[in-house]
C-alpha positions as CSV (number, residue, x, y, z in Angstrom):
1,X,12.8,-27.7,5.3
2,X,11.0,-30.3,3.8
3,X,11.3,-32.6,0.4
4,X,9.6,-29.9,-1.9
5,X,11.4,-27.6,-0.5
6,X,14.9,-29.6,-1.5
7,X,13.7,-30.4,-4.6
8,X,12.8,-27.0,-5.7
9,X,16.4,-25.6,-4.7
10,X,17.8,-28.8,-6.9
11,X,15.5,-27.6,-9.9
12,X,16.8,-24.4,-9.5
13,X,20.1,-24.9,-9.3
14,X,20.0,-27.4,-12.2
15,X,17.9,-25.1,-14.6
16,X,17.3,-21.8,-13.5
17,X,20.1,-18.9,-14.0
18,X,21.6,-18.1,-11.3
19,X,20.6,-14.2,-11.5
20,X,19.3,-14.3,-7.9
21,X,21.1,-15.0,-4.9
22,X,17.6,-16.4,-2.9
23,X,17.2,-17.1,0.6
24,X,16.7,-20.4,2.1
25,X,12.7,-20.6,2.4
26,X,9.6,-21.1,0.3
27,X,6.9,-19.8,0.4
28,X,3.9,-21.4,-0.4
29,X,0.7,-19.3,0.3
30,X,-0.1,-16.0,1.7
31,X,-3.3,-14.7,3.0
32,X,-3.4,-11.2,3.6
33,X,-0.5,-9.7,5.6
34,X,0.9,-13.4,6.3
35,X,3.4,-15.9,4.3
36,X,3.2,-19.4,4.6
37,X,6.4,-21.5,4.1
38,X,6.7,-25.0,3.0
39,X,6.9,-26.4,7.0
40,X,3.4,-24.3,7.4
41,X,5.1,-21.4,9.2
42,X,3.8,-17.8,9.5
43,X,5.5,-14.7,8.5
44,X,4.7,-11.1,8.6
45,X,5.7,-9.6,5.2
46,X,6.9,-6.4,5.0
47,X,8.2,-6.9,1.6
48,X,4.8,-7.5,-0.6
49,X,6.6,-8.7,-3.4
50,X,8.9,-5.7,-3.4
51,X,5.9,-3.6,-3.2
52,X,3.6,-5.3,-5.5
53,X,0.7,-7.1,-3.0
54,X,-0.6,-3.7,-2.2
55,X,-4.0,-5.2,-1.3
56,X,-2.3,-8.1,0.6
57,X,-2.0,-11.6,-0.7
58,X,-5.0,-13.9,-2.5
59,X,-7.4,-11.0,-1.9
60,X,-10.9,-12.7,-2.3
61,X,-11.9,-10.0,-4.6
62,X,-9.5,-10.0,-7.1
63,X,-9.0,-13.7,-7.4
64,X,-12.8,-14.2,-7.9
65,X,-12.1,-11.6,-10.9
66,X,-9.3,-13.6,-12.6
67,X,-11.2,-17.0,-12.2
68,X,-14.0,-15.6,-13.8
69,X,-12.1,-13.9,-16.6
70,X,-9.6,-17.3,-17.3
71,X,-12.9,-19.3,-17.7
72,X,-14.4,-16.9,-20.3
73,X,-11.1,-15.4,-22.6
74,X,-7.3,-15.3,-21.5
75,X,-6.0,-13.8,-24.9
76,X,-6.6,-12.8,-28.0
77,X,-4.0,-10.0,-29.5
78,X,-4.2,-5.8,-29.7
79,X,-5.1,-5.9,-32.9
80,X,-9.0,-6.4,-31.7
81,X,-11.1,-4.4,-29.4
82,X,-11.4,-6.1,-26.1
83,X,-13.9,-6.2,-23.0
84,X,-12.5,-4.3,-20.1
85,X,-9.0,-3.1,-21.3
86,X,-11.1,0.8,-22.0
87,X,-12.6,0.5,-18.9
88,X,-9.3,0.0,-17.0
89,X,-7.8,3.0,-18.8
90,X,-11.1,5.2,-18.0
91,X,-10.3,4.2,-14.1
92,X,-6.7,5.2,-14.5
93,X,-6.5,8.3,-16.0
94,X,-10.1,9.6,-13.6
95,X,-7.6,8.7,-11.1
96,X,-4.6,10.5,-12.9
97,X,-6.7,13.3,-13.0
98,X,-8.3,13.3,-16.4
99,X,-7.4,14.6,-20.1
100,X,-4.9,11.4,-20.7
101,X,-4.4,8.7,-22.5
102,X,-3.0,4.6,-21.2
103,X,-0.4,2.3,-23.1
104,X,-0.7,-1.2,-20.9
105,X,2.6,-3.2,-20.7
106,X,3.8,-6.0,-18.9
107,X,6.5,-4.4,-16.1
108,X,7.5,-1.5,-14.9
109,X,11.0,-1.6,-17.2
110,X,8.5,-1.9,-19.8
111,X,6.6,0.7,-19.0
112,X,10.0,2.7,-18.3
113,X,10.9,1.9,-22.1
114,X,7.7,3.5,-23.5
115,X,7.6,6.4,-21.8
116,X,11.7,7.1,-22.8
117,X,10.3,6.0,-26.8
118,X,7.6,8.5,-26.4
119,X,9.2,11.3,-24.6
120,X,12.1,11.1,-27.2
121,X,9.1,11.0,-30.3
122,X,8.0,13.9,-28.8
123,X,11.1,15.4,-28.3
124,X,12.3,15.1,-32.1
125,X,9.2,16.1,-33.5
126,X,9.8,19.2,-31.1
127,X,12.8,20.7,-31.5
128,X,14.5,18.2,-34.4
129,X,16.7,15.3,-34.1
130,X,18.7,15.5,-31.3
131,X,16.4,16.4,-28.8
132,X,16.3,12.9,-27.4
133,X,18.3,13.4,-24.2
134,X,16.7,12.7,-20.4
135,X,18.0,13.8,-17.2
136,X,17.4,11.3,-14.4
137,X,18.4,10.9,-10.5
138,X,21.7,9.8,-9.3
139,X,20.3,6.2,-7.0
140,X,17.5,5.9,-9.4
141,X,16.1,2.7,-10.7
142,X,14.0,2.4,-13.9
143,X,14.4,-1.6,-14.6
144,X,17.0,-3.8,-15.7
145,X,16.5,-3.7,-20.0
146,X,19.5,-1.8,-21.7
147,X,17.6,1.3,-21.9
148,X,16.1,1.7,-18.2
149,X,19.4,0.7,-17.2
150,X,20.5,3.2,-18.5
151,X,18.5,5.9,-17.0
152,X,18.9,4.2,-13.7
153,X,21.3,6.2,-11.9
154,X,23.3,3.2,-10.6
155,X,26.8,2.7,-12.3
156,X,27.3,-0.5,-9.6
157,X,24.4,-2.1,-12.0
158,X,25.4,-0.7,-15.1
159,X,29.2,-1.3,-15.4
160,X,28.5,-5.0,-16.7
161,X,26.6,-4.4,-19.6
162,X,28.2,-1.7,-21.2
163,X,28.2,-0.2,-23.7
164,X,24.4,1.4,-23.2
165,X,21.9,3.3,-25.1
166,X,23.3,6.9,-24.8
167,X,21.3,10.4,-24.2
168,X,21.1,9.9,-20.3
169,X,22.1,12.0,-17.6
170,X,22.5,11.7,-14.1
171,X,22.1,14.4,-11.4
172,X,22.4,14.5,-7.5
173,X,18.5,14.0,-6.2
174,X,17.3,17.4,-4.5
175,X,19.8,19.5,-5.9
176,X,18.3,21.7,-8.3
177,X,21.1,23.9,-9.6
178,X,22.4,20.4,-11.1
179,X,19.2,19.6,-12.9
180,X,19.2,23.2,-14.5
181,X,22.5,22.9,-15.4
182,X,21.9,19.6,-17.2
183,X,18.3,20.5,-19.2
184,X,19.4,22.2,-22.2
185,X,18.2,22.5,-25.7
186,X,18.2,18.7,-26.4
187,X,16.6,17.7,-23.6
188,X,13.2,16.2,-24.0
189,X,12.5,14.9,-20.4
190,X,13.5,15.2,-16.3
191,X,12.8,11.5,-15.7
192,X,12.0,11.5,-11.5
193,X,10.7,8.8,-9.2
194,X,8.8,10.3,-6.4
195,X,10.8,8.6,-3.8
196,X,13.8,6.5,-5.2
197,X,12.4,3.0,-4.0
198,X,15.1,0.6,-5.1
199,X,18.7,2.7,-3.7
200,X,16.9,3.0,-0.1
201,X,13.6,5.2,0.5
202,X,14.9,8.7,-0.6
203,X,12.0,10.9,-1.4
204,X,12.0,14.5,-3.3
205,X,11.5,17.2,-1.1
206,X,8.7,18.6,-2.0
207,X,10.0,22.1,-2.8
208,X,12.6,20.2,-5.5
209,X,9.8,18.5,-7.1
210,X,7.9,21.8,-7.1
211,X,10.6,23.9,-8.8
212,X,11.2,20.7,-11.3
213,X,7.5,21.1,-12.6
214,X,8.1,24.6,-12.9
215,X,11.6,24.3,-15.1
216,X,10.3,21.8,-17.2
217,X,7.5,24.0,-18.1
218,X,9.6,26.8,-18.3
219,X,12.3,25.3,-20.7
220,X,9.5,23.0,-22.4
221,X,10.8,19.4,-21.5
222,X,8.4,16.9,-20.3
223,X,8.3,15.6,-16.7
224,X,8.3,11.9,-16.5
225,X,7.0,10.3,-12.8
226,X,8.2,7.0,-12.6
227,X,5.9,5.3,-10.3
228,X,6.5,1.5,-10.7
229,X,7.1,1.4,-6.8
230,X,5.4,4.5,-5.4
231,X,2.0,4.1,-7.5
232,X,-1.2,2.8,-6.1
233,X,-2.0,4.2,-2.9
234,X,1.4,3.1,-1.3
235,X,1.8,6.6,-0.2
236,X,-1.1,7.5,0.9
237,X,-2.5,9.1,-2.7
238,X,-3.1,7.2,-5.9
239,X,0.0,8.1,-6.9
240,X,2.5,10.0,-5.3
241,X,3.0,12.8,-7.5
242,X,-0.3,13.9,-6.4
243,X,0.7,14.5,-2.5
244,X,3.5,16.7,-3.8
245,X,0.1,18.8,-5.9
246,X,2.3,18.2,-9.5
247,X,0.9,17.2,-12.7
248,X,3.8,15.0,-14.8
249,X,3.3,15.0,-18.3
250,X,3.8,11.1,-18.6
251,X,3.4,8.5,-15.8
252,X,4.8,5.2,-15.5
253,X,3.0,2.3,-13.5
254,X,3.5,-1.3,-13.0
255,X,4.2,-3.7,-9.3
256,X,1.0,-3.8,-7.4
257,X,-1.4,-2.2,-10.2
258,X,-2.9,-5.8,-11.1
259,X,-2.0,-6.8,-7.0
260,X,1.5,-8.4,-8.3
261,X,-0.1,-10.2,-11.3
262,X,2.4,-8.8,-14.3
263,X,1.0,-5.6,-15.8
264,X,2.3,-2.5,-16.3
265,X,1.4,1.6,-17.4
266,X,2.3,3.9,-19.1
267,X,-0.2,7.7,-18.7
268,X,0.2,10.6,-20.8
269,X,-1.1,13.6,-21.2
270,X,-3.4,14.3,-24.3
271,X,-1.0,15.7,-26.5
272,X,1.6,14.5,-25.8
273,X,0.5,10.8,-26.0
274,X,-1.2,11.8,-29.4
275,X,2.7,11.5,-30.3
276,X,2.3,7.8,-30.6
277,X,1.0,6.7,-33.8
278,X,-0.1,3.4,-34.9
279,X,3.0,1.0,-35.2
280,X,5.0,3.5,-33.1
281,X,4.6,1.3,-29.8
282,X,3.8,-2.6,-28.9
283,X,3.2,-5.6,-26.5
284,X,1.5,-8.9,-27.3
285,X,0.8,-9.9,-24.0
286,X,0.2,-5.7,-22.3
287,X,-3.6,-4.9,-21.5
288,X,-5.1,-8.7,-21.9
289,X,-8.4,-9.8,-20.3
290,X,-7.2,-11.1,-17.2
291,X,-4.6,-8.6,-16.1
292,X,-7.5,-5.9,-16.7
293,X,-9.9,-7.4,-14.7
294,X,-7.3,-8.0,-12.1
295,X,-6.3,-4.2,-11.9
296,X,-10.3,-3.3,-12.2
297,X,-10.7,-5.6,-8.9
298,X,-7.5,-4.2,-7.6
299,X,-8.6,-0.2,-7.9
300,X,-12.1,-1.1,-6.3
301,X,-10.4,-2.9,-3.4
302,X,-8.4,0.3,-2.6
303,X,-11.2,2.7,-2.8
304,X,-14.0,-0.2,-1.2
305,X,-11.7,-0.6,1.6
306,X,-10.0,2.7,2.3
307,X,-6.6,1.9,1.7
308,X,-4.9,5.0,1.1
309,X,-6.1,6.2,4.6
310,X,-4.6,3.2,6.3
311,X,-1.2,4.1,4.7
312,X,-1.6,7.3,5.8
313,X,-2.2,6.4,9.2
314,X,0.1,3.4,9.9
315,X,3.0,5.2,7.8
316,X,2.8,7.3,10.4
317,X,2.5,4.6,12.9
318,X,5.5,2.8,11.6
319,X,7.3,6.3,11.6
320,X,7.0,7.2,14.8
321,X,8.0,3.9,16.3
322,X,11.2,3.8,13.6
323,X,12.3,7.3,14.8
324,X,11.5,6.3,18.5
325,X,14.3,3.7,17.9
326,X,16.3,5.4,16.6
327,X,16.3,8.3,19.2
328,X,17.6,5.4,21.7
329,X,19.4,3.5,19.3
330,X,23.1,4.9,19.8
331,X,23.5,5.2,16.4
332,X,22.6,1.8,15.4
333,X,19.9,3.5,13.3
334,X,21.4,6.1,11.9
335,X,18.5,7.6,9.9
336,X,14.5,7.1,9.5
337,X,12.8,7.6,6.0
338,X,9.3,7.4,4.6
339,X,6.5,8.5,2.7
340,X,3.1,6.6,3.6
341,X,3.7,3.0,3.8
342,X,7.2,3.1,2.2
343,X,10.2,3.3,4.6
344,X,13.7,2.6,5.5
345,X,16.1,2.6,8.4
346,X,20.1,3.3,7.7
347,X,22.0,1.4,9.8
348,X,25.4,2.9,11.8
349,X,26.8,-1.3,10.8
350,X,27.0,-2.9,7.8
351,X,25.0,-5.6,9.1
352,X,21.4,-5.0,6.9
353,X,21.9,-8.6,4.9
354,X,22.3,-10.3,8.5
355,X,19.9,-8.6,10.3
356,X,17.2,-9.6,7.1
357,X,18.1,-13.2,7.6
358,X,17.4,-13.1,11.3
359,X,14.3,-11.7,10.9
360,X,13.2,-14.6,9.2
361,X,14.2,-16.6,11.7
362,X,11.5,-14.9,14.5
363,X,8.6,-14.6,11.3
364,X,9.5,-11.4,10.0
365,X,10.4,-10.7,6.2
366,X,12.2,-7.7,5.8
367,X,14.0,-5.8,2.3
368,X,17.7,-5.5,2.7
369,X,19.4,-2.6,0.6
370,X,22.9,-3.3,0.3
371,X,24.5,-3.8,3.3
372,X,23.3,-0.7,5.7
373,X,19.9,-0.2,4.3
374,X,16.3,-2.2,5.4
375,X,13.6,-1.1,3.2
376,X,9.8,-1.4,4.6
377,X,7.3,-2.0,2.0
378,X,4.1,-3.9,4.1
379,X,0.9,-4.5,1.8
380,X,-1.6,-1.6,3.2
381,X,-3.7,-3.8,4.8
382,X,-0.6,-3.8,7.5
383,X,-2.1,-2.6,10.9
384,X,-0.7,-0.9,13.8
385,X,-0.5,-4.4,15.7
386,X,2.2,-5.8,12.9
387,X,3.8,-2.6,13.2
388,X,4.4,-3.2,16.9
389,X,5.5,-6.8,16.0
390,X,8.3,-5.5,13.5
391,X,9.3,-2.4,16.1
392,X,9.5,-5.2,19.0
393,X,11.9,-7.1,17.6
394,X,14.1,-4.9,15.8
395,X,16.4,-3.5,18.7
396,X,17.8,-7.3,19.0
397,X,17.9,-8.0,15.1
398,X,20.3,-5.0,15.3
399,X,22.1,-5.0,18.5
400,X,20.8,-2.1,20.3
């Protein structure tokens, strides 16, 4: 490591609070699939900013975009009309499927916090005052302000901070009987993510996720797809709640929307985003001219250069050679999950954090989960040839 690279740990360790406990590298460009530290040394980065470099790093496309866009207007307020910001919000909810209506944020735990304000609006105006309650999963994650934290099913994360906003309840993922149990009368929403990114890759079998759709309508309670993580192709559809063929009543984006510039989504349904009224809901910074024409550039990368297909394809890839591992492993991969280019391996040690810093040493960055978990989240440019790189490496990293 060099001087800037000493200097910036000082800085940090001087100034910065110490909320992260941050490996020993910097990186200092990327290009596509690859991460460039401050020694000029190559990575492979199957970690995309935790999912948010969907199209890969600098892509020419959308940096020409925000260039543009930062030498013409950076901000003015909501309060005007503003080039672009519509036309993003046409693009989103075509892709949603039409009849809906956008809110831009800033994050996803801002986006998170609008959909719990407007699912409890609607919930009130419903059935009265204390229909404000929302059922979410046991290992969620919905962000890190006192109110996503606490729908995220996580007391490890929660504990801390207490006491938190109340009216949430956790239930076991894919257990059904549970969820009815917990949706009664003062229930307004079933709060879901697709596959619970942050707790490990666990996705909804699709059968669960079926019946949910069905019990929400049944006992009128909204369904609320939280798609910060699984949003934006990373599965193979736009968003994921379209390869399990349900329709959510509100839809929360954010990560690699604007390509891992900050910008975040919230999508409801006509009606019931017709429950937000003027004053009702806020951001100073959310929708401004850059992020939008970042996300624009973002959305015609995907489609321009057939994104979803390749996750389709080389989640498969990756699959395969992660179960093929495992099948000879001896239990040192205990279990292989994934949905398009999203996947995790459990390991039989407790040796995930180790096995992380490792891969760094051979030019590999890799998404520990706790100590048994690595999480795979490549931008979907990855290939078949980076997947063979990961895959050829692994059985040392983890002692097989």
């Amino acid at each position: 490591m060099g001087e800037a690279y000493d200097e910036a740990v000082a800085l940090d360790q001087a100034f910065h609070m110490p909320t992260y406990a941050r490996r020993p590298i910097m990186f200092v460009e990327g290009r596509g699939m690859t991460l460039v530290d401050d020694d000029g040394r190559e990575y492979l980065d199957f970690v995309a900013g935790i999912g948010s470099v969907n199209l890969g790093h600098a892509h020419p496309g959308v940096q020409a975009a925000v260039c543009e866009q930062m030498g013409k207007l950076v901000m003015t307020s909501n309060l005007y009309h503003a080039e672009h910001r519509g036309e993003l919000a046409e693009t989103i909810v075509a892709l949603f499927g039409g009849g809906a209506k956008v809110f831009f944020a800033n994050s996803g735990a801002e986006a998170n916090e609008g959909a719990i304000k407007l699912a409890r609006k609607w919930g009130k105006e419903r059935r009265g005052p204390e229909c404000y309650r929302i059922v979410t999963a046991e290992g969620s994650f919905h962000g890190r302000t006192l109110g996503t934290l606490a729908a995220t099913g996580q007391p490890s994360k929660q504990e801390t901070f207490e006491p938190l906003p109340a009216g949430f309840t956790h239930v076991p993922l894919n257990d059904l009987a549970a969820l009815e149990a917990a949706v009664d009368e003062n229930t307004c929403a079933v709060m879901l993510e697709p596959v619970l990114g942050e707790s490990g890759v666990w996705p909804c079998e699709p059968a669960y996720l079926t019946a949910v759709e069905r019990l929400c309508a049944e006992r009128d309670v909204l369904l609320v797809v939280d798609e910060v993580q699984t949003g934006i192709y990373r599965t193979g559809t736009a968003f994921a709640h379209q390869g399990y063929r349900v329709r959510p009543h509100i839809m929360t984006l954010a990560k690699s929307l604007a390509n891992g510039l900050p910008m975040g989504a919230i999508v409801a349904v006509d009606d019931v985003a017709n429950t937000f009224k003027p004053g009702d809901h806020g951001s100073t910074f959310g929708g401004g001219p850059v992020l939008c024409v970042a996300a624009l550039a973002t959305l015609s990368a995907h489609h321009e250069e057939r994104t979803a297909e390749n996750a389709v394809h080389v989640g498969a890839y990756l699959r395969g050679q992660l179960d093929a591992l495992a099948a000879r492993s001896g239990g040192a991969i205990s279990d292989v999950r994934s949905r398009g280019l999203m996947a995790a391996v459990s390991l039989g040690e407790p040796i995930a954090q180790r096995v992380a810093a490792d891969a760094l040493g051979q030019g590999c960055v890799l998404n520990p989960i706790g100590d048994r978990i690595i999480r795979f989240l490549p931008p979907l440019v990855c290939g078949k040839a980076e997947v063979d790189t990961i895959a050829g490496i692994l059985p040392d990293l983890i002692g097989m």
